[in-house]
Backbone as a ProteinNet text record, in pm:
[ID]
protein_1_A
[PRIMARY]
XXXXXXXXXXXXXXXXXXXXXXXXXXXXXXXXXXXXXXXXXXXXXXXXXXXXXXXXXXXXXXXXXXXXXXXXXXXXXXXXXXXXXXXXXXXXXXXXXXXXXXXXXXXXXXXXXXX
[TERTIARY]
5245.3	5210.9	5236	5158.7	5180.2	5264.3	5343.8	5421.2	5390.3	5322.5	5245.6	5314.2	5413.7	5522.6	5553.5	5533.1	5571.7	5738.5	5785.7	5906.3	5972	6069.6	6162.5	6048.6	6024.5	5992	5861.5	5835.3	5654.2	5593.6	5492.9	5396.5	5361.1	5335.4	5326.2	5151.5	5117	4975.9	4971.6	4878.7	4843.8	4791.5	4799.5	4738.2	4545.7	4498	4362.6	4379.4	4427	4384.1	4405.8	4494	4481.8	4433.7	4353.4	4202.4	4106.4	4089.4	3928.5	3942.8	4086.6	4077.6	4013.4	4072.3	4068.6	3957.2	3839.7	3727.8	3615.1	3647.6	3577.2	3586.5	3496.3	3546.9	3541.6	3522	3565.5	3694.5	3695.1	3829.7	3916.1	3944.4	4022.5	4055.3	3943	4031.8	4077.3	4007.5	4128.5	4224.1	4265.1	4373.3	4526.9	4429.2	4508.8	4491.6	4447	4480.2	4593.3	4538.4	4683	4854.9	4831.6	4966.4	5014.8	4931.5	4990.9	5015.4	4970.4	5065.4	5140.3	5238.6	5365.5	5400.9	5294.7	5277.1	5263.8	5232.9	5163.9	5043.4	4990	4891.4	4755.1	4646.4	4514.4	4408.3	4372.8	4279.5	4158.1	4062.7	3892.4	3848.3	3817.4	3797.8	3814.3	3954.6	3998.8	3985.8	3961.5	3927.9	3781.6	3694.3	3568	3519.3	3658.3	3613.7	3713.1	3814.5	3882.3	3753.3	3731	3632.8	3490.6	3441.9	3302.5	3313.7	3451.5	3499.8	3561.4	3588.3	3660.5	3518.4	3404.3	3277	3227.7	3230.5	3173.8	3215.4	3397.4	3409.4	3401.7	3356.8	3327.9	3206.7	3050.6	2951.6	2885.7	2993.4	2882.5	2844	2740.3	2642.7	2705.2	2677	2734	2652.5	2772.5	2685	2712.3	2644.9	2650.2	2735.1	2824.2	2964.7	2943.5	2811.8	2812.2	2777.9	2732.8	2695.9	2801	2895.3	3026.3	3146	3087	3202.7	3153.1	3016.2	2950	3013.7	3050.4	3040	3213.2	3288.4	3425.7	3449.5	3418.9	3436.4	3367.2	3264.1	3223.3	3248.6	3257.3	3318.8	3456	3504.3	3625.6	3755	3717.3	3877.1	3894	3773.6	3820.7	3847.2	3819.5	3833.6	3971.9	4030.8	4198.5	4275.9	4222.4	4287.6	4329.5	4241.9	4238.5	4322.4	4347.5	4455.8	4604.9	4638.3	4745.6	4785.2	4671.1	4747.3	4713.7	4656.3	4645.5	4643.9	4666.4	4646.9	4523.3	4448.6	4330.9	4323.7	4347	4331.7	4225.9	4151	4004.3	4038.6	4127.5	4125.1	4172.9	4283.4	4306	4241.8	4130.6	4052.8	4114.4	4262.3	4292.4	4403.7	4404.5	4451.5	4599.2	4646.2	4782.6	4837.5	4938.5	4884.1	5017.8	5024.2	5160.9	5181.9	5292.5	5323.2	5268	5253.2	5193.1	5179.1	5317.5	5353.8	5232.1	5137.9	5062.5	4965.7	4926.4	4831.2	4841.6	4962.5	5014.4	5020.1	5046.1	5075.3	4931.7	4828.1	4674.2	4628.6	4662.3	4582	4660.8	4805.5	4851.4	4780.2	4778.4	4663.8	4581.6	4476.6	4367.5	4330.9	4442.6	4419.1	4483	4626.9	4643.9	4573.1	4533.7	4450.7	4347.3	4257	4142	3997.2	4092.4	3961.4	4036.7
4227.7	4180.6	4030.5	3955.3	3818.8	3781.3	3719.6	3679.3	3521.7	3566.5	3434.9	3396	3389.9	3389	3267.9	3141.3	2993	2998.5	3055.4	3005.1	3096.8	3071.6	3152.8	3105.1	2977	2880.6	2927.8	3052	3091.8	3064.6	3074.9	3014.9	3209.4	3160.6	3357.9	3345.9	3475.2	3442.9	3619	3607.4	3825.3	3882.1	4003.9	4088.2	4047.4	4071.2	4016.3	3922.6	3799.3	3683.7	3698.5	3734.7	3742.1	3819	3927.1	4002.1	3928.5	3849.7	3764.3	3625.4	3560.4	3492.8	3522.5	3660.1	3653.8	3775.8	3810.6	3873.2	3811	3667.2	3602.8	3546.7	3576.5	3533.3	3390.2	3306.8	3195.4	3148.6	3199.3	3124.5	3232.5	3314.8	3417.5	3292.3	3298.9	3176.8	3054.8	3003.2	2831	2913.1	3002.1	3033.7	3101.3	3154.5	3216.4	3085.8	2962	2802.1	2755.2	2760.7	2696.6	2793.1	2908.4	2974.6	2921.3	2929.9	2931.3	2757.4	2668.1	2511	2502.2	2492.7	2468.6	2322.3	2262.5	2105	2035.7	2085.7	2050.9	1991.8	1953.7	1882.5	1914.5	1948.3	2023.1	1913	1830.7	1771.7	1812.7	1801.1	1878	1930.4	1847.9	1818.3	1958.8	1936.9	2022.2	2154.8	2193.2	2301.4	2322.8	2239.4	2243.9	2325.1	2221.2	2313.1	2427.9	2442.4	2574.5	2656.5	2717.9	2794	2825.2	2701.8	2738	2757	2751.6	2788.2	2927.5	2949.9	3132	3184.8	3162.8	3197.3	3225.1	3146.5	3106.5	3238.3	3291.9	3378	3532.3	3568.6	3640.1	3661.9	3581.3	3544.6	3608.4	3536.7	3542.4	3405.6	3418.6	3282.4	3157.5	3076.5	2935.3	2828.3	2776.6	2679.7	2574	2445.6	2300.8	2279.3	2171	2098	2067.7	1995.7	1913.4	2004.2	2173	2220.9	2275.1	2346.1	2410.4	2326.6	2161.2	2077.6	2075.8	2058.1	2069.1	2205.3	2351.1	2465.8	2467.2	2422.5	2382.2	2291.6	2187.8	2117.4	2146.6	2185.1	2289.7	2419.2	2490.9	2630	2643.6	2647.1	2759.2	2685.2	2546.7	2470.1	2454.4	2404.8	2436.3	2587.3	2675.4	2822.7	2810.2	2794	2789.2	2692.9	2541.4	2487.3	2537.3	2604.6	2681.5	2755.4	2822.3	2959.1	2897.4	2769.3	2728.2	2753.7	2762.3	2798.1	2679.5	2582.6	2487.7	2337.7	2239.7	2091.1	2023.2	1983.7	1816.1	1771.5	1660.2	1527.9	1470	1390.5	1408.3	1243	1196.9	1013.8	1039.8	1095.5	1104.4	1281.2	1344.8	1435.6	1541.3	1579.9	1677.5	1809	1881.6	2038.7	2102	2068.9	2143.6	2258.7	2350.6	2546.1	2470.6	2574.5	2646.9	2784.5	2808.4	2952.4	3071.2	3189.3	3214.7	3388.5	3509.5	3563.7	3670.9	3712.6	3827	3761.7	3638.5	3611	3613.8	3584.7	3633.2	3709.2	3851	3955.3	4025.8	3970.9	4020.7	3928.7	3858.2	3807.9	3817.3	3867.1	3969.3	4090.7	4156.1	4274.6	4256.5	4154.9	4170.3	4126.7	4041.3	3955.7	4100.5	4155.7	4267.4	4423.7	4438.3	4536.3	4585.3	4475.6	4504.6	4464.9	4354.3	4254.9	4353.6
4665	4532.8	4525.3	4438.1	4442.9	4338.6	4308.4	4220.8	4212.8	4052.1	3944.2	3882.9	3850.6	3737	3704.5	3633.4	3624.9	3598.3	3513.6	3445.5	3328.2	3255.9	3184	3017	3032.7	2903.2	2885.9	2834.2	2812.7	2663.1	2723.1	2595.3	2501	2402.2	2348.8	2249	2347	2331.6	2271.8	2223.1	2202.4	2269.3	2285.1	2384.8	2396.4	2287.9	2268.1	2294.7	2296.4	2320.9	2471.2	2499.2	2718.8	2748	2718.7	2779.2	2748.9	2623.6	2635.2	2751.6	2748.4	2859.9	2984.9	3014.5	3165.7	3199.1	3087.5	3091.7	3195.2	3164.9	3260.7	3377.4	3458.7	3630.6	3650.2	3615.5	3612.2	3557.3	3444	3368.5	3433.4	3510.9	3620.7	3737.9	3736.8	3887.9	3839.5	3729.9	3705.2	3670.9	3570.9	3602.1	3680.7	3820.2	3924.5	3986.1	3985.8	4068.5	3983.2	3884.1	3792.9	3760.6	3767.4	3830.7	3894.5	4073.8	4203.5	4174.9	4113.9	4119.3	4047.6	4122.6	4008.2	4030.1	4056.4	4080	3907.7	3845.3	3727.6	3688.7	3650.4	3655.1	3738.6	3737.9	3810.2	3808.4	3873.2	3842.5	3855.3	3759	3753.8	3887.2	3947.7	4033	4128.3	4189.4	4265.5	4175	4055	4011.8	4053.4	4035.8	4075.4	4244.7	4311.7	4473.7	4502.5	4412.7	4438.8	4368.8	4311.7	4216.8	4323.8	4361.5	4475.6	4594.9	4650.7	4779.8	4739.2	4634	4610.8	4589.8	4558.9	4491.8	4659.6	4764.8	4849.4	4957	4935.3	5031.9	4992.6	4836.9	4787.1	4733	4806.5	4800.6	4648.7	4559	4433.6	4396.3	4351.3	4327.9	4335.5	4376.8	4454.8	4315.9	4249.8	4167.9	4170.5	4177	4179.1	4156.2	4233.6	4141.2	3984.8	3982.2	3865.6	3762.1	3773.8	3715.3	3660.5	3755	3745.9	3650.1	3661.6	3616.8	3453.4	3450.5	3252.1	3228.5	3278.9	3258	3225.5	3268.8	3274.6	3139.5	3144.7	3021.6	2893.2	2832.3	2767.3	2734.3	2794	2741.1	2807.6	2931.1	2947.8	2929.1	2950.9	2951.9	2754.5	2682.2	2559.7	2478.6	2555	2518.3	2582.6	2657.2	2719.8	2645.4	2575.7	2535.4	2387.2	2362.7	2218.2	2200.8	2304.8	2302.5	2348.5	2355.7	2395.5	2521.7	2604.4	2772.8	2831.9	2790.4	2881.3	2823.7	2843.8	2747.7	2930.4	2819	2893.3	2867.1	2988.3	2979.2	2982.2	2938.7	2896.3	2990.7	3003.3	3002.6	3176.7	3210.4	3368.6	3428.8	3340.4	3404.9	3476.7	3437.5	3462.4	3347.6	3400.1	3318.5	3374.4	3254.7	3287.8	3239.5	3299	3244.2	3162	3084	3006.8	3040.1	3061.9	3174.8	3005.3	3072.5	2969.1	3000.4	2973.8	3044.3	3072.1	2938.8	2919.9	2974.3	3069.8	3111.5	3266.7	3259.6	3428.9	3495.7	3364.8	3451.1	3460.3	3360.7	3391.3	3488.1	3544.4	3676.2	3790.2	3753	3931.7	3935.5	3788.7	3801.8	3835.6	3799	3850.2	4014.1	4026	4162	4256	4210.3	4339.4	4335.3	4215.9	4156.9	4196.9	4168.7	4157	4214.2	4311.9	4429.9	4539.7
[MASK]
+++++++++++++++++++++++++++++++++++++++++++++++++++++++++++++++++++++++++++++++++++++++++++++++++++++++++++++++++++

């Protein structure tokens, strides 16, 4: 089993609100990238090629950086920033999690679960 777990200091989200997060396979993997760094800080970027290199060895549809990066800043990072799991930086272009426990333990589920 993988152990996602950031920290003692969690963010408190509702049950509904961490199933619509992680309904989607995209916003599933920025947030199983942003677990596993406990670096802080994510820059776009490297979300961009973690996401089409996980897409790439699980051959579902391969989409443009630049497409993936409008698709990111438009819907899923402000749908995460909304729910308090994540703050962006719109000026140094990167995303930082807030540990966030009912979201953690649905993406060890889903990550040891269910791929």
């Amino acid at each position: 089993m993988v152990d996602l777990t950031m920290n003692v200091n969690t963010q408190t989200v509702t049950t509904e609100v961490a199933l619509e997060l992680v309904t989607d396979q995209c916003r599933q993997q920025i947030l199983h990238h942003l677990i596993e760094n406990e670096d802080g800080a994510v820059d776009i970027d490297e979300l961009v090629d973690r996401i089409n290199s996980a897409n790439v060895r699980t051959e579902r549809p391969h989409r443009s950086p630049s497409h993936l990066k409008m698709t990111l800043y438009h819907a899923h990072l402000p749908k995460l920033a909304e729910a308090g799991v994540i703050d962006y930086d719109a000026q140094s272009d990167t995303v930082r999690y807030h540990a966030t426990t009912r979201v953690e333990k649905l993406i060890a589920f889903i990550t040891d679960e269910l791929r």
